[in-house]
C-alpha positions in Angstrom: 58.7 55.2 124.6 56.0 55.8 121.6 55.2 58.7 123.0 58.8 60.2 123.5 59.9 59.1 119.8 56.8 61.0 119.1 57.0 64.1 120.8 60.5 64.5 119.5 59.3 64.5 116.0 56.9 66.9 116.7 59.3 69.1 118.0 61.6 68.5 115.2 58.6 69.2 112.7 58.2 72.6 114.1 61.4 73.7 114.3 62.1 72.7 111.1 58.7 74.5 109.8 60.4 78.1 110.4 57.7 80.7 110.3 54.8 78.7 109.3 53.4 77.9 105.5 52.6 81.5 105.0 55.6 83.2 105.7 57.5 80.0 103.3 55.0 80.6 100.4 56.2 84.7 100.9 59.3 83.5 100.6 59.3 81.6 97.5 56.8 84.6 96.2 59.7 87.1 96.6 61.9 84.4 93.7 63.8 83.2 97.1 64.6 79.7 99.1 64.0 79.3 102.5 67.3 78.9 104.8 66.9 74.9 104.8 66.1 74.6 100.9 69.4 76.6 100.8 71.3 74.3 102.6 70.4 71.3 100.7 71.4 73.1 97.5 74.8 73.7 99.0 75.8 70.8 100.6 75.8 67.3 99.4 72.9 65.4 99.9 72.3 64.1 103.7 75.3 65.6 104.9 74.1 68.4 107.2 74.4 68.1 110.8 72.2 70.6 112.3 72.6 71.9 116.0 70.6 74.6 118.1 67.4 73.3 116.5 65.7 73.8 119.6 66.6 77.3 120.8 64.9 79.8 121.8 65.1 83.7 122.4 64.8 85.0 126.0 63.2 87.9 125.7 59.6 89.1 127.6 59.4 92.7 126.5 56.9 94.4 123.8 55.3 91.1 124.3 57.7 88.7 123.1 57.2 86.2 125.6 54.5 85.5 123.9 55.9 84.7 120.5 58.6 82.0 120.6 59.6 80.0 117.8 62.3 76.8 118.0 65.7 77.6 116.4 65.2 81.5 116.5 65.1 83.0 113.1 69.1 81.0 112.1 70.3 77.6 111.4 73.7 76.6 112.3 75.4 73.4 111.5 78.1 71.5 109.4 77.9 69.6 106.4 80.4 68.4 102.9 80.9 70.4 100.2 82.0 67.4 97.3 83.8 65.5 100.6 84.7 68.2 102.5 84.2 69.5 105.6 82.4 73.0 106.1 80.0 75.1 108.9 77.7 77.5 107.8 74.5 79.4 109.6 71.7 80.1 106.8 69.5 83.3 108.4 65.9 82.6 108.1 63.7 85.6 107.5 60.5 83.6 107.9 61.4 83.7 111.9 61.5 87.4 113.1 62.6 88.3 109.7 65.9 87.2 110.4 66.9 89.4 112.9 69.3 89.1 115.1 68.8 88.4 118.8 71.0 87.6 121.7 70.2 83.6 121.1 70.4 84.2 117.6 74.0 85.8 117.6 75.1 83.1 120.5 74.6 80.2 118.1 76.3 82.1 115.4 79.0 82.7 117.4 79.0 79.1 119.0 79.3 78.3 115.2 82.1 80.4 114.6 84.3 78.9 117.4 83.6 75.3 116.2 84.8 76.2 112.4 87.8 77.8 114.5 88.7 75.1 116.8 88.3 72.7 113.7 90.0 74.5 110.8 87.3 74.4 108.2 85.6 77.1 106.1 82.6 78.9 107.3 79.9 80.3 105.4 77.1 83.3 106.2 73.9 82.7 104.1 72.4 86.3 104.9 68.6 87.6 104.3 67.9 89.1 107.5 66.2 92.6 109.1 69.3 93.4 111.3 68.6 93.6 115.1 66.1 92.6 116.9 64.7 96.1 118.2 62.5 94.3 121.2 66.0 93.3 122.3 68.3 96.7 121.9 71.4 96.5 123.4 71.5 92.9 123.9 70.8 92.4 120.1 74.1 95.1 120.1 76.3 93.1 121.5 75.1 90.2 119.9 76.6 91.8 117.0 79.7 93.0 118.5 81.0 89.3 119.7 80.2 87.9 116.1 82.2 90.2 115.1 85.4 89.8 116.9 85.3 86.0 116.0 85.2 87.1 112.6 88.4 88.4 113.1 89.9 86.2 114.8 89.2 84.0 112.3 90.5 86.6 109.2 93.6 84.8 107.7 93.3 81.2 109.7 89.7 79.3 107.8 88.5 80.7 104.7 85.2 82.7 105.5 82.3 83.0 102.5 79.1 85.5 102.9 75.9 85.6 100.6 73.7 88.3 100.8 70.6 86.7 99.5 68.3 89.0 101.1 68.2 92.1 102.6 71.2 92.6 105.0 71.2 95.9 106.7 73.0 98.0 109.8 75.4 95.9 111.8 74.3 93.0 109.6 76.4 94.1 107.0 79.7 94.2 108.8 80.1 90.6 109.2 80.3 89.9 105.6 82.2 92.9 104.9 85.3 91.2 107.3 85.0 87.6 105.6 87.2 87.0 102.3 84.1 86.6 99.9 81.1 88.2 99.1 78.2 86.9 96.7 75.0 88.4 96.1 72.0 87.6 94.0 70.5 89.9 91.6 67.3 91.8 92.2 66.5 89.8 95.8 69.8 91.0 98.0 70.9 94.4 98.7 73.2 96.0 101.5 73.9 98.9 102.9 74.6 100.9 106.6 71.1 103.1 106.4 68.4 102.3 104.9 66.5 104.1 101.7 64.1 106.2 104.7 66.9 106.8 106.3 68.8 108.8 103.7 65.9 110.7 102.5 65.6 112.2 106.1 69.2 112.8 106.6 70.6 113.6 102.9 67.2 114.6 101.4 68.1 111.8 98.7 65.6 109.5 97.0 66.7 106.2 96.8 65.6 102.8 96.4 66.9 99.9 97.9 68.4 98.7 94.7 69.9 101.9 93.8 71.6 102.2 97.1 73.2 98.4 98.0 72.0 96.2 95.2 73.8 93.5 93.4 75.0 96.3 90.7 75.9 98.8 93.0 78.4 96.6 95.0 79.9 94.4 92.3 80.9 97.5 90.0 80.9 100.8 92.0 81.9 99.9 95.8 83.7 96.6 95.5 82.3 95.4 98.7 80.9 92.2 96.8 82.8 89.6 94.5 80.2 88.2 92.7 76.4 88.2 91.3 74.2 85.8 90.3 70.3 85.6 88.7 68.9 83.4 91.8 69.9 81.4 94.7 70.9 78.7 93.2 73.4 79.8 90.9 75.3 81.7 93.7 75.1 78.4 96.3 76.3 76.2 93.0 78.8 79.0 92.5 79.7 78.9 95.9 80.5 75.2 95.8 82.9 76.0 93.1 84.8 78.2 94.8 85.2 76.3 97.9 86.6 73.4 95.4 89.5 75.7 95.0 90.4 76.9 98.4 92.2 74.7 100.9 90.4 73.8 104.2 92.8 76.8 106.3 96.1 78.5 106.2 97.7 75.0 107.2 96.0 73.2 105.3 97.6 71.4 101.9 96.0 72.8 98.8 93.1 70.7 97.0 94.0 68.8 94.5 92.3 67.1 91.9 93.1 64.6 89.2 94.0 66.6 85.9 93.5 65.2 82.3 95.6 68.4 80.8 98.8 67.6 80.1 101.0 70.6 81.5 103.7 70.6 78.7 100.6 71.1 76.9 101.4 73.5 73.5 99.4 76.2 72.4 100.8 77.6 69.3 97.9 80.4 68.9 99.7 82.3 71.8 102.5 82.7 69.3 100.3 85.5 67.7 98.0 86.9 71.0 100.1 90.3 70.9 99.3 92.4 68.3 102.7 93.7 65.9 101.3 97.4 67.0 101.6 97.9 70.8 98.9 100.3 71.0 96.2 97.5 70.1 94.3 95.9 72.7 93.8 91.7 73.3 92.4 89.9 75.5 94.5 88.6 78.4 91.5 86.4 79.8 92.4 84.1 76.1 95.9 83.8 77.5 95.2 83.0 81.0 91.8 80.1 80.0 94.9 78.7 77.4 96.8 78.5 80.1 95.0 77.3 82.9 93.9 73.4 83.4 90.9 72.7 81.5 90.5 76.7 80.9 88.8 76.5 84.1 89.4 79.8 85.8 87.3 81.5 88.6 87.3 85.4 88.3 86.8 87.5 91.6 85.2 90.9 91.3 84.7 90.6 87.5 82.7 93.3 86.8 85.0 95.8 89.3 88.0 97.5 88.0 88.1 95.7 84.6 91.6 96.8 83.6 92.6 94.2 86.2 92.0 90.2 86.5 91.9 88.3 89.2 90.4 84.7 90.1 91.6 80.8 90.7 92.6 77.8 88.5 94.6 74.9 88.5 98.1 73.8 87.3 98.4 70.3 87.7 95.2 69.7 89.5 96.6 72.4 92.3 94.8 75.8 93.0 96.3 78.7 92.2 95.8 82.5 91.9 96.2 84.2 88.8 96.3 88.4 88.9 97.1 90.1 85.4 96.4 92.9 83.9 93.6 93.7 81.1 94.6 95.3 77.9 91.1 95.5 77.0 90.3 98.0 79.6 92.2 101.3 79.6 95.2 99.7 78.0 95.8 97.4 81.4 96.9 100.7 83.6 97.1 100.3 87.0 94.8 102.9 88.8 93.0 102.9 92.5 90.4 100.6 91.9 92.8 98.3 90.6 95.3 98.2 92.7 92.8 97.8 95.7 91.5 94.8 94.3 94.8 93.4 93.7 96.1 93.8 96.7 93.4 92.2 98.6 93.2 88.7 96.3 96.9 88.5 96.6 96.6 88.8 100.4 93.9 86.1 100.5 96.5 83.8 98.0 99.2 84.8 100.5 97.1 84.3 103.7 96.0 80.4 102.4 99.0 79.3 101.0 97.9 79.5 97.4 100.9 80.0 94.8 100.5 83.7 92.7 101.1 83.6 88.9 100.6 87.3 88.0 100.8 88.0 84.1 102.1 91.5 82.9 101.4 94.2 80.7 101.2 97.6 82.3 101.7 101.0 80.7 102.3 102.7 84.0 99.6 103.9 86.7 96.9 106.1 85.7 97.4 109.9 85.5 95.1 112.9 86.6 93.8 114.9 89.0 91.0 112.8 90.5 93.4 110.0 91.0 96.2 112.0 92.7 93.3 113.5 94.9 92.0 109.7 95.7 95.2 108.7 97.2 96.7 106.6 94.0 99.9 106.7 95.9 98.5 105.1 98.9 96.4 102.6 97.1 99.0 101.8 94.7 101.5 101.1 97.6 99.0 98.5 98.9 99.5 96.2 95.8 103.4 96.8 96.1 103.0 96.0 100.0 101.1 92.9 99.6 103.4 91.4 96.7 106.6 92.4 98.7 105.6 90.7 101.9 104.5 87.1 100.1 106.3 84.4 100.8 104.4 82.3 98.7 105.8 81.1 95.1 105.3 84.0 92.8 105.5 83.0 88.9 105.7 86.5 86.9 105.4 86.5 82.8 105.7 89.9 81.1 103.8 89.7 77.9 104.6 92.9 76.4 104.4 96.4 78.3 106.5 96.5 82.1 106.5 100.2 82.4 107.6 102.5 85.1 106.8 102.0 88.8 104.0 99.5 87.6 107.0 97.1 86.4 108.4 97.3 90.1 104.9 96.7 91.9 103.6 93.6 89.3 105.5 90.9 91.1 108.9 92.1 89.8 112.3 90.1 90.7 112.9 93.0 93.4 110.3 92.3 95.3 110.7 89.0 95.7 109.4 87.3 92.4 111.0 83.7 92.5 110.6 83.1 88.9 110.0 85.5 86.1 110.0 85.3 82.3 109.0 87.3 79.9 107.7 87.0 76.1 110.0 88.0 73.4 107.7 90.8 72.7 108.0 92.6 76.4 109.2 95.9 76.9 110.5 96.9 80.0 111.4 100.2 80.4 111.0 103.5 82.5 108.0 104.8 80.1 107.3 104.2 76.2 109.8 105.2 73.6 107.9 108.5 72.4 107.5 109.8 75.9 111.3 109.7 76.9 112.3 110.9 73.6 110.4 114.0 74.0 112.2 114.5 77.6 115.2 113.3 76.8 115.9 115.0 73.4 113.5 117.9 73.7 115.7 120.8 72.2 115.0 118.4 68.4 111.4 118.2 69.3 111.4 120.6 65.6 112.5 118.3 63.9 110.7 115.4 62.8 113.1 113.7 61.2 115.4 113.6 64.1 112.4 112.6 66.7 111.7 109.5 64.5 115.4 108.4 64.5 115.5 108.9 68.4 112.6 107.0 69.1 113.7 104.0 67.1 117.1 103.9 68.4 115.3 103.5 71.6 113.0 101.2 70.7 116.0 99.0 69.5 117.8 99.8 72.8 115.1 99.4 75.5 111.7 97.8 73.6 112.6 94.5 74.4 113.1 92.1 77.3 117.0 91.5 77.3 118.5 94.4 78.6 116.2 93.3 81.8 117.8 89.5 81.6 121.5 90.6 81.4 120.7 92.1 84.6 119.3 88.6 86.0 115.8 90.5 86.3 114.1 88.2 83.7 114.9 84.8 84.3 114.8 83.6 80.9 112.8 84.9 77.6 110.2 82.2 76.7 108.3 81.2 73.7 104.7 82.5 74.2 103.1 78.9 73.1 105.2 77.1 75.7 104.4 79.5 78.8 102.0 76.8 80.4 104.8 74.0 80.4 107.1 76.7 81.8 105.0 77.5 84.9 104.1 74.5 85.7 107.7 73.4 86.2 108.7 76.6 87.9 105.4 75.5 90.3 106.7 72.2 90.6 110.2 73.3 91.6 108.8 76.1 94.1 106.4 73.4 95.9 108.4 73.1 98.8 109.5 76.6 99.2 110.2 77.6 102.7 110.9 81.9 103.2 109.6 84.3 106.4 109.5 87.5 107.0 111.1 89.2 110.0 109.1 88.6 113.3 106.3 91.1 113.7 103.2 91.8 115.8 101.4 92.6 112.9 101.8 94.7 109.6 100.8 98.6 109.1 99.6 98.0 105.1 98.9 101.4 103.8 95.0 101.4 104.3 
């Protein structure tokens, strides 16, 4: 029996050895964890269940019969993230790099069926060389069957991916179907085709970084969320964001004991909008005054800053919070923005997660190069995806509900359960001076005239109450006591029950 206990150790010593010293010490050279040092900074401590430890490729050719290593460049398993339940598969590039074989993809995808069949998260750790060329079309359809159970998974667990490595060719499309996607600075990058690649195709000189690093895809492309200095940041950034999200789409929401009282006053918001509605402020102030504990959780922060989006709490219950950013082109709605929108209130919608969207929009953005990039099309996706949430949607104008952008910001007419708005909001087809050049353009000469035009519709339409005697504004609030006010509106919506008419699926404007 000694000798069984004893070879079983060994066995589990190897395996859990990866590549060998070497290839670790490269590793932690390169400013990166191994896969298992990044699952114990994930998870809590001693809660990882590892399976597949013992697996092992299959393939003989270009002599790789002759090079076999236990576990096969991933590990798989489940584990607790502060009590809860969660799988994830860390890729280990001291094993093959981390490239993908048809073992390899089988316990991913033996993974991703468990998380499934379950109902809890699953998360990617990715630093992998894509494919495993030895094993070419098997490797291939390794891929293709991970990806179908990504999928099938899309809307039903939540699914996290961290690039924390390279991750290139069909490695990249798994992450690009979950609902997040982290990176770490200066260590991960992805992209379709590599640097070589390009310069033989496109001529084009191009490093790694340049092409699909951490900058590239948290400001310019949008295909990431987030970005961190080092691997531990984004796994402890990780853990926060699972702390918000509930375990799948029929699952309750997390909850957690709150010390902030919700009729909680804050008299400073009294004075957040300037007297001259042409200056900026900050609507992240308004939203960490509002939120419990100013704890709030900002997805793709550094991509299309004229719009926020992210998590908090009211009442110790996750929400999502979309609003947009004076600071940043005055809060106008254009492409980028409305694309990223779109797709958080999706996820909110798709999880059960209650929407409080906060407004100040001049209109969508004008000009040639967003006509020619489809603004219409990518505008219609934020409309789309607040007009078919049957989630509770909480809408507070703060000052400027202009034009179209009024209609698509979680209006009453598309469903908005409740919506107030500030005493300073102006809803309106467009700002005073603009219709009173259109509407009274045979006085344009006259100055005099103009200016007594534009106030008389300032005084007419620069407000919120023509909106309320319509019913579209469900009551006009004082700014200090809008956390109070949502809160209750959250509480009264809790057990809100609305679908939509049967359907096979949507046709969102892609």
């Amino acid at each position: 029996m000694k000798e069984i206990l004893a070879e079983l150790e060994r066995r589990r010593s190897t395996a859990r050895a990866g590549g060998g010293a070497k290839r670790v010490e490269a590793q932690h050279a390169r400013g990166k964890l191994t896969a298992r040092e990044r699952i114990e900074c994930l998870l809590d401590e001693r809660s990882f269940e590892e399976i597949d430890i013992y697996v092992e490729h299959r393939c003989t050719d270009f002599g790789m019969g002759e090079s076999k290593i236990p576990g096969d460049g991933v590990v798989i398993g489940s584990g607790t993230i502060n009590g809860r339940i969660v799988y994830l598969f860390a890729k280990d590039f001291t094993v093959f790099g981390g490239s993908l074989s048809e073992t390899h993809a089988a316990k991913m995808v033996k993974l991703q069926e468990m998380a499934l069949k379950n109902r809890a998260p699953i998360i990617g750790l990715f630093d992998a060389g894509g494919a495993r060329i030895q094993e070419g079309v098997a490797a291939l359809g390794g891929y293709g069957e991970v990806f179908l159970r990504n999928v099938l998974s899309s809307g039903v667990i939540p699914q996290i991916s961290v690039i924390m490595g390279p991750c290139a060719g069909g490695d990249v499309y798994s992450p690009a179907m979950t609902d997040f996607i982290f990176m770490v600075r200066d260590t991960s990058y992805m992209f379709v085709t590599g640097p070589d690649v390009v310069k033989t195709v496109t001529n084009e000189i191009v490093t790694s970084e340049e092409l699909g690093g951490a900058s590239v895809h948290t400001t310019k492309s949008s295909v990431a969320d987030g970005s961190f200095e080092n691997d531990v940041e984004a796994l402890l950034q990780v853990r926060r964001l699972v702390d918000f999200l509930p375990a799948n789409n029929q699952a309750p929401l997390p909850e957690i004991v709150s010390h902030d009282l919700p009729d909680r006053v804050e008299r400073s918001l009294d004075t957040l909008v300037p007297d001259n509605p042409n200056k900026p402020y900050d609507m992240k102030e308004l939203i960490l005054k509002v939120v419990d504990e100013g704890d709030f959780f900002e997805i793709q922060g550094n991509h299309a800053k004229n719009i926020l989006c992210g998590f908090a709490r009211m009442e110790g219950r996750t929400v999502g919070i979309v609003a947009n950013q004076p600071m940043v082109l005055a809060g106008v709605l254009d492409i980028d923005a409305s694309k990223k929108a779109a797709r958080f209130v999706r996820f909110c919608d798709c999880f059960n997660i209650p929407i409080v969207t906060f407004v100040d929009v001049p209109g969508f953005l004008p000009g040639t190069a967003q006509e020619y990039g489809g603004l219409i099309k990518h505008g219609a996706k934020l409309l789309f995806a607040y007009a078919e949430a049957t989630v509770p949607k909480i809408t507070v104008i703060t000052r400027k509900a202009y034009g179209g952008a009024y209609d698509v910001m979680s209006s009453k007419h598309i469903r908005g359960d409740v919506n107030y708005a500030w005493p300073t909001a102006e809803i309106a087809v467009m700002g005073a001076k603009g219709a009173v050049e259109i509407l009274y353009r045979s006085e344009l000469g006259d100055p005099e005239k103009i200016a007594k035009r534009t106030k008389e519709y300032q005084d007419r339409f620069a407000n919120p109450f023509v909106a309320a005697e319509r019913g579209y504004i469900d009551d006009v609030i004082m700014p200090h006591s809008t956390r109070s006010r949502i809160a209750r509106a959250l509480r009264l919506l809790r057990n809100k029950q609305l679908e939509n008419p049967w359907k096979k699926h949507d046709n969102i404007p892609l």
